[in-house]
ZAKE-165343 format. One record per atom (N, C-alpha, C): residue in three letters; x, y, z. Coordinates in steps of 0.1 Angstrom, whole numbers, padded with zeros to 4 digits, always signed. Layout:
ALAXYZ;...
% end
This chain:
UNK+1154-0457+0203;UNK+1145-0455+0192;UNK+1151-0460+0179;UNK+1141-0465+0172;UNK+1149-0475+0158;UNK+1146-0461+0148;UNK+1158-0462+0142;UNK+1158-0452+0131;UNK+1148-0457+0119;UNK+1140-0465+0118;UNK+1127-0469+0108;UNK+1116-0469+0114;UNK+1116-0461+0123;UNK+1103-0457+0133;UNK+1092-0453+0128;UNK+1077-0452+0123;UNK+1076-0442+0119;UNK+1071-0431+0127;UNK+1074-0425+0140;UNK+1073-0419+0145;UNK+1090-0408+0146;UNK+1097-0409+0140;UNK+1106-0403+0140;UNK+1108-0395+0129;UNK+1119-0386+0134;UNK+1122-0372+0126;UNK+1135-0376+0121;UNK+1131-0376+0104;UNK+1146-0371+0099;UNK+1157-0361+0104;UNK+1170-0372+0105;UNK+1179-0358+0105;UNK+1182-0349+0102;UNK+1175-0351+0088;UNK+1176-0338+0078;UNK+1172-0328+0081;UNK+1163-0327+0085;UNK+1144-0321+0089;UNK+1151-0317+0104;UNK+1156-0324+0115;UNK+1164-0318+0126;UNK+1176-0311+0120;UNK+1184-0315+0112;UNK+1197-0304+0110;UNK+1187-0289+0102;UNK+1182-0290+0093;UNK+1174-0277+0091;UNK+1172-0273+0099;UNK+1160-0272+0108;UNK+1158-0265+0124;UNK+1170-0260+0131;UNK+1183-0270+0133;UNK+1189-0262+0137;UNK+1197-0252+0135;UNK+1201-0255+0121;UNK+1208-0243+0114;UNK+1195-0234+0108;UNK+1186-0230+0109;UNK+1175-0220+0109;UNK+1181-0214+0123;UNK+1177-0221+0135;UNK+1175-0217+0144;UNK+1192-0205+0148;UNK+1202-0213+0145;UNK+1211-0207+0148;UNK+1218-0192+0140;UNK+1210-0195+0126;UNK+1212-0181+0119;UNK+1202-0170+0126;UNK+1192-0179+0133;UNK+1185-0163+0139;UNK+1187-0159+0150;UNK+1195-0171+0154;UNK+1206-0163+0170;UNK+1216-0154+0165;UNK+1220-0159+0155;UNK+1234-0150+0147;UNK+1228-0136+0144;UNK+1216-0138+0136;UNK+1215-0124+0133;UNK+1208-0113+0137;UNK+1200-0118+0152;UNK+1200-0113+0163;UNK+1210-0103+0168;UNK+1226-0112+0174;UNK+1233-0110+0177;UNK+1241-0100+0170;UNK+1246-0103+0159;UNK+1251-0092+0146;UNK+1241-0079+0147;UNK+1227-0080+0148;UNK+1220-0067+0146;UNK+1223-0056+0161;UNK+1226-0067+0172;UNK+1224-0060+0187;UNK+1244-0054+0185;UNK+1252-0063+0181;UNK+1263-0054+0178;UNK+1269-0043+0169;UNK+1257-0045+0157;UNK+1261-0031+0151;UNK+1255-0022+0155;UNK+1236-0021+0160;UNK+1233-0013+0172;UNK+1245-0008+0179;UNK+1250-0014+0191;UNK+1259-0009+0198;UNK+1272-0001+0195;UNK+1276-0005+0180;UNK+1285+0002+0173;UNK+1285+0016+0168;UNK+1272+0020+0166;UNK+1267+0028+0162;UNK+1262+0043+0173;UNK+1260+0038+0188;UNK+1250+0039+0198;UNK+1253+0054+0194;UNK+1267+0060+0196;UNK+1269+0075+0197;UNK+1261+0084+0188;UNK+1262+0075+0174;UNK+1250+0084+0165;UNK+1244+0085+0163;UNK+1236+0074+0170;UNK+1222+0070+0170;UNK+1218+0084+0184;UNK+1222+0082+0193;UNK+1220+0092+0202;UNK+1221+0106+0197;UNK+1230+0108+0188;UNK+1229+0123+0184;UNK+1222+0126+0172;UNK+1215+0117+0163;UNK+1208+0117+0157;UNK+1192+0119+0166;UNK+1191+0110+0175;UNK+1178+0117+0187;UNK+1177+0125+0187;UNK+1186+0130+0193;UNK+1190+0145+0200;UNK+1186+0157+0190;UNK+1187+0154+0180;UNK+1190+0164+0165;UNK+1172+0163+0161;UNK+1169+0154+0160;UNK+1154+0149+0160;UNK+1148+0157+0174;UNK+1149+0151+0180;UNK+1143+0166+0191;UNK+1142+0176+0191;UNK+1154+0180+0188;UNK+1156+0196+0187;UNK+1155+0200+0174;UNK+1148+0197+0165;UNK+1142+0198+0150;UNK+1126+0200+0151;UNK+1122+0193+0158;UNK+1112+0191+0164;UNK+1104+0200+0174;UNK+1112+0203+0178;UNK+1107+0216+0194;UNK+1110+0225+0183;UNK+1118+0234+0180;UNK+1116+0244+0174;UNK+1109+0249+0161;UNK+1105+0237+0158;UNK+1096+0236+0142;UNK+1085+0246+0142;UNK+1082+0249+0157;UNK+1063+0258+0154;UNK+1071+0272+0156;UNK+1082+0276+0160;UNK+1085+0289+0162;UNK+1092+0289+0149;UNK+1099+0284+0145;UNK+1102+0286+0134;UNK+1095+0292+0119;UNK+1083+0283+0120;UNK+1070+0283+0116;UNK+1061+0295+0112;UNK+1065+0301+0126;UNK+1055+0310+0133;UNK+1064+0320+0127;UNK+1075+0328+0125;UNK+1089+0335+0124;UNK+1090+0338+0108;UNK+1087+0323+0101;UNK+1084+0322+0084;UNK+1075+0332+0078;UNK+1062+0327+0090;UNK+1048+0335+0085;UNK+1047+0347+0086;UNK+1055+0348+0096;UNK+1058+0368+0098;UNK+1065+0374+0085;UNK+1073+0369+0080;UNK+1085+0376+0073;UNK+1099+0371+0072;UNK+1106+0365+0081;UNK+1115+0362+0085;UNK+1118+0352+0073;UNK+1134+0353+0066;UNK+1138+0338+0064;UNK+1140+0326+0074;UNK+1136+0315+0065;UNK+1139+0303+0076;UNK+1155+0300+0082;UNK+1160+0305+0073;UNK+1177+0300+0078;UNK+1179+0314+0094;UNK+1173+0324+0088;UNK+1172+0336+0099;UNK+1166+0331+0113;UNK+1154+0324+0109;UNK+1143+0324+0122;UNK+1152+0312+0128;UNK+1159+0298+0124;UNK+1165+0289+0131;UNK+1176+0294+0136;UNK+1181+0303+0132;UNK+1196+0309+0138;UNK+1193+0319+0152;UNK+1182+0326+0152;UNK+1175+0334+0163;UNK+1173+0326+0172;UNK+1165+0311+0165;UNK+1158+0306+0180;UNK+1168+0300+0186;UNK+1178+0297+0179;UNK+1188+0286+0186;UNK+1202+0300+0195;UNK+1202+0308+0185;UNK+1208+0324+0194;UNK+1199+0318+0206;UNK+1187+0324+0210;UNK+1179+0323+0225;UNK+1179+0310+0229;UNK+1180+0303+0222;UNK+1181+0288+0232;UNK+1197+0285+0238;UNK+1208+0290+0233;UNK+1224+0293+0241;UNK+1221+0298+0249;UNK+1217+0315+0250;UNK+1216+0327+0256;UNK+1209+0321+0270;UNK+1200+0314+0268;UNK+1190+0311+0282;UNK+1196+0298+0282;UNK+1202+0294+0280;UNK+1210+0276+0286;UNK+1225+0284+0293;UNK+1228+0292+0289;UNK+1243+0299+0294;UNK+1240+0305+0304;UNK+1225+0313+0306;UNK+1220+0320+0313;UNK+1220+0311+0327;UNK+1211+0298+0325;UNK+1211+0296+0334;UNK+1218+0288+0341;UNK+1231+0285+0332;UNK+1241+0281+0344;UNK+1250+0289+0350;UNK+1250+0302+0344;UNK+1254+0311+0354;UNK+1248+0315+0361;UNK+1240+0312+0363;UNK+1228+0313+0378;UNK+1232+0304+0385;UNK+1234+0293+0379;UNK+1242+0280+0395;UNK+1255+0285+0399;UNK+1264+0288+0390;UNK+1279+0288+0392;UNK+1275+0292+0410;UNK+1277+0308+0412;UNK+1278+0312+0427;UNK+1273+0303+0437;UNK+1259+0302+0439;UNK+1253+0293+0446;UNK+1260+0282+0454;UNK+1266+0272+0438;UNK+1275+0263+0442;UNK+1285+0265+0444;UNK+1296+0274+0440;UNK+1307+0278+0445;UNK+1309+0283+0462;UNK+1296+0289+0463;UNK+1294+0291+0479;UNK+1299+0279+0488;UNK+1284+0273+0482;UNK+1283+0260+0492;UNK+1296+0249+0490;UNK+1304+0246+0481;UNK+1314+0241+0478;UNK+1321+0249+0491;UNK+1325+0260+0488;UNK+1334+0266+0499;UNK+1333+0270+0515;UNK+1316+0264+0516;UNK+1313+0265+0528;UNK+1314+0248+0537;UNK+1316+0241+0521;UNK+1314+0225+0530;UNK+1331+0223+0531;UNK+1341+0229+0526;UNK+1349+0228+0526;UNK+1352+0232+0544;UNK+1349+0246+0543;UNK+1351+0254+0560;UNK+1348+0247+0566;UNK+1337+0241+0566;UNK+1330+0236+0581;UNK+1333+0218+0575;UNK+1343+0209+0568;UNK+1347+0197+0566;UNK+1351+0193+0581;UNK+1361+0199+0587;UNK+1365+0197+0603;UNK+1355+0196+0613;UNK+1348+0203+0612;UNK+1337+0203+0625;UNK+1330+0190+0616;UNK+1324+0188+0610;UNK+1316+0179+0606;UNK+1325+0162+0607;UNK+1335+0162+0608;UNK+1344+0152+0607;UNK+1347+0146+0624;UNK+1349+0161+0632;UNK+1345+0156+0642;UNK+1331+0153+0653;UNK+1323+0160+0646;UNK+1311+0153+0650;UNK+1310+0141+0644;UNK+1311+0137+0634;UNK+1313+0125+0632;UNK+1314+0115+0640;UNK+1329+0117+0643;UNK+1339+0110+0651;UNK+1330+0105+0664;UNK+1328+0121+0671;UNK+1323+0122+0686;UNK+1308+0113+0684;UNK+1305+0110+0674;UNK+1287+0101+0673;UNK+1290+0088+0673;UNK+1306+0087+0667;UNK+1307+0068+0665;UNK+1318+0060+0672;UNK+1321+0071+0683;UNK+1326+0068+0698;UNK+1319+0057+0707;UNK+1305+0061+0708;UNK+1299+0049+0714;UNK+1298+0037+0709;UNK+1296+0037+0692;UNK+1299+0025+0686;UNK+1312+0019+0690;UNK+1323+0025+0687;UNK+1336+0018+0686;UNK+1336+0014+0699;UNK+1334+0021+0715;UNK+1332+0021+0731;UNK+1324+0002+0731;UNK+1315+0000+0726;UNK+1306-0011+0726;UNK+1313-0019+0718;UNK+1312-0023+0706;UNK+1320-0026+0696;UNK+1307-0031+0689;UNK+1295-0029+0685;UNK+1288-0034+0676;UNK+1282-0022+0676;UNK+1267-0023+0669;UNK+1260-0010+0666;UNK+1245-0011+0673;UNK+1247-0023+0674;UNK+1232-0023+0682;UNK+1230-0021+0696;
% end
């Protein structure tokens, strides 16, 4: 193509474009890395937003009665430990059982195993 075309595009007019284009790959890229730099706070910042959120009507509700606010968020969050502690002490045993029961019976299950993949290894394929 003859550079006095008139169907042609200044270089100029192409170098613009691409240095546009490339600052919006950059700051794309810059925005998705401080994102990621940040992720931990951003996540407990959620978290904090949630749970700001869920308790807001009882708290609410706690105000209207009587209660200070700093009182009624200290209560509800007291019962929100109390019943999260609660209920993982309700799993501990369960699983401690079963932990200690898969432990006992590891041997027998090891050799059933074994005695099921006799015929495989006897053949040498699986089908």
């Amino acid at each position: 193509m003859v550079a006095n075309d008139r169907n042609s595009v200044p270089f100029a007019e192409v170098f613009r474009w691409a240095a546009a284009g490339t600052m919006g790959v950059l700051l794309v890229l810059t925005g998705a890395y401080g994102l990621y730099r940040v992720r931990d706070i951003v996540v407990l910042a959620v978290i904090a937003l949630f749970l700001a959120i869920s308790i807001e009507p009882v708290v609410r509700f706690m105000t209207r009665k009587g209660l200070h606010r700093l009182t009624a968020i200290t209560l509800v969050f007291v019962v929100l430990v109390g019943l999260a502690v609660a209920f993982i002490w309700s799993l501990v045993p369960p699983i401690t059982d079963q932990g200690g029961q898969l432990i006992r019976n590891l041997p027998a299950y090891l050799d059933r195993l074994s005695a099921g993949l006799d015929p495989i290894r006897r053949t040498g394929s699986m089908c």
